[in-house]
C-alpha positions as CSV (number, residue, x, y, z in Angstrom):
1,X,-12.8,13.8,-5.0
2,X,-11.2,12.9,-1.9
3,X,-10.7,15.5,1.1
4,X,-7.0,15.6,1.1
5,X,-7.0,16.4,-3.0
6,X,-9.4,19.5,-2.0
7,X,-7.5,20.4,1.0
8,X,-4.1,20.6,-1.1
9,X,-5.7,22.6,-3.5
10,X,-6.9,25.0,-1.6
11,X,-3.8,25.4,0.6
12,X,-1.7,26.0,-3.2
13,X,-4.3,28.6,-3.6
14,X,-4.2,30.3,-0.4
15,X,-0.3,30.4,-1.0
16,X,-0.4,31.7,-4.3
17,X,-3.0,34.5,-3.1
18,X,0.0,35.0,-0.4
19,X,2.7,35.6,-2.7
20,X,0.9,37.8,-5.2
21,X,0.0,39.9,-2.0
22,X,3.8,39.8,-1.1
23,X,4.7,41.1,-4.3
24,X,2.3,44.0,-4.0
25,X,2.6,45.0,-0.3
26,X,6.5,45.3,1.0
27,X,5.7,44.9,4.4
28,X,3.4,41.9,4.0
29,X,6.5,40.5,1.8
30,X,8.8,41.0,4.9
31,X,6.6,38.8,6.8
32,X,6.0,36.1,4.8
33,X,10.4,35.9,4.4
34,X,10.3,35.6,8.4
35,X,7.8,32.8,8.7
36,X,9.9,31.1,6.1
37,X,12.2,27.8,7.8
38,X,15.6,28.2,8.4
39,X,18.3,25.8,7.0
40,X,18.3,23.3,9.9
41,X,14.9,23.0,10.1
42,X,14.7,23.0,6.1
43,X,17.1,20.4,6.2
44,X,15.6,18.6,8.9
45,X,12.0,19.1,6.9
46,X,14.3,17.1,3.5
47,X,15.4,14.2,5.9
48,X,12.0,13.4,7.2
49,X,10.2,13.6,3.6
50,X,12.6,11.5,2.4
51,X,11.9,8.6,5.4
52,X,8.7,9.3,5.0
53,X,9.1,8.5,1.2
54,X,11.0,5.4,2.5
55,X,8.7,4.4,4.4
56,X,5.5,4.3,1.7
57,X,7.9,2.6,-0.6
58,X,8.6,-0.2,1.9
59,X,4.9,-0.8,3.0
60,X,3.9,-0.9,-0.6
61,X,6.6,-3.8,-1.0
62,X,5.1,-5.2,2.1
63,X,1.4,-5.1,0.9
64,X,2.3,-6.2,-2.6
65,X,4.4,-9.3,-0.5
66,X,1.3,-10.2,1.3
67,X,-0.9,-10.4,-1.4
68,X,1.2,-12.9,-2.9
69,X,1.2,-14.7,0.1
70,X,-2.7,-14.7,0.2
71,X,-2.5,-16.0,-3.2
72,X,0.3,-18.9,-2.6
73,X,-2.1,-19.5,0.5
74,X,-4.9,-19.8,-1.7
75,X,-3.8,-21.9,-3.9
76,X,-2.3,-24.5,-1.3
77,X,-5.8,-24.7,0.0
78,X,-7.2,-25.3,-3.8
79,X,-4.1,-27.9,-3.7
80,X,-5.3,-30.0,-0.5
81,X,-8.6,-30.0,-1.2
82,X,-8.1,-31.5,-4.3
83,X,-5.9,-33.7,-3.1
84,X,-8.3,-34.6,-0.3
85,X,-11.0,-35.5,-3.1
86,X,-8.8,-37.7,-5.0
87,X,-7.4,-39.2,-2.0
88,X,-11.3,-39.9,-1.0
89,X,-11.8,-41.1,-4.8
90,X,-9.1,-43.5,-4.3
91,X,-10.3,-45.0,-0.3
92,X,-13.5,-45.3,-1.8
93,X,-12.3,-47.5,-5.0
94,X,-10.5,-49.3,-3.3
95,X,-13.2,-51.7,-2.1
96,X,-14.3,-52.0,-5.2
97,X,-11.1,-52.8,-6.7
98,X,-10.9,-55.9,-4.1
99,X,-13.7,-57.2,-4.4
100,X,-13.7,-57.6,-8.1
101,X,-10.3,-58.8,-7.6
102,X,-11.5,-61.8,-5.3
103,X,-14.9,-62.6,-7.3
104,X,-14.3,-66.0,-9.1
């Protein structure tokens, strides 16, 4: 499982142990209210998840652009290269073709 998935969980847990102390102990409950953010820094908090959020979209849609470049690329290579062979197919017929042409 990958750090970050462990580290969440156990940050949910330590919170949840918080709150259930809160509800227990008044004074820890008045503490926990103060550490709590304010409006403009809750709002400010809203903003940058959302640009944040903006910002994975976009670089998904960028990644998921590249790869079909890669792809178009690759298949443009496949393209020439075949191309090259037939075009080598054909220079080396070609001698062929004359001189059969210009037997008697």
């Amino acid at each position: 499982m990958p750090s970050y998935v462990v580290l969440a969980a156990e940050t949910k847990r330590e919170e949840a142990a918080r709150f259930i102390r809160a509800r227990e102990d008044p004074a820890f409950a008045k503490m926990v209210r103060v550490r709590q953010l304010g409006p403009e820094q809750s709002e400010n908090q809203r903003r940058i998840r959302l640009q944040v959020d903006a910002v994975r979209t976009k670089i998904e849609q960028l990644e998921e652009h590249m790869l079909g470049l890669k792809d178009q690329l690759a298949k443009e290579k496949l393209g020439r290269a075949s191309l090259k062979c037939v075009k080598l197919l054909f220079s080396s017929c070609e001698p062929l073709a004359n001189s059969e042409l210009t037997c008697p």
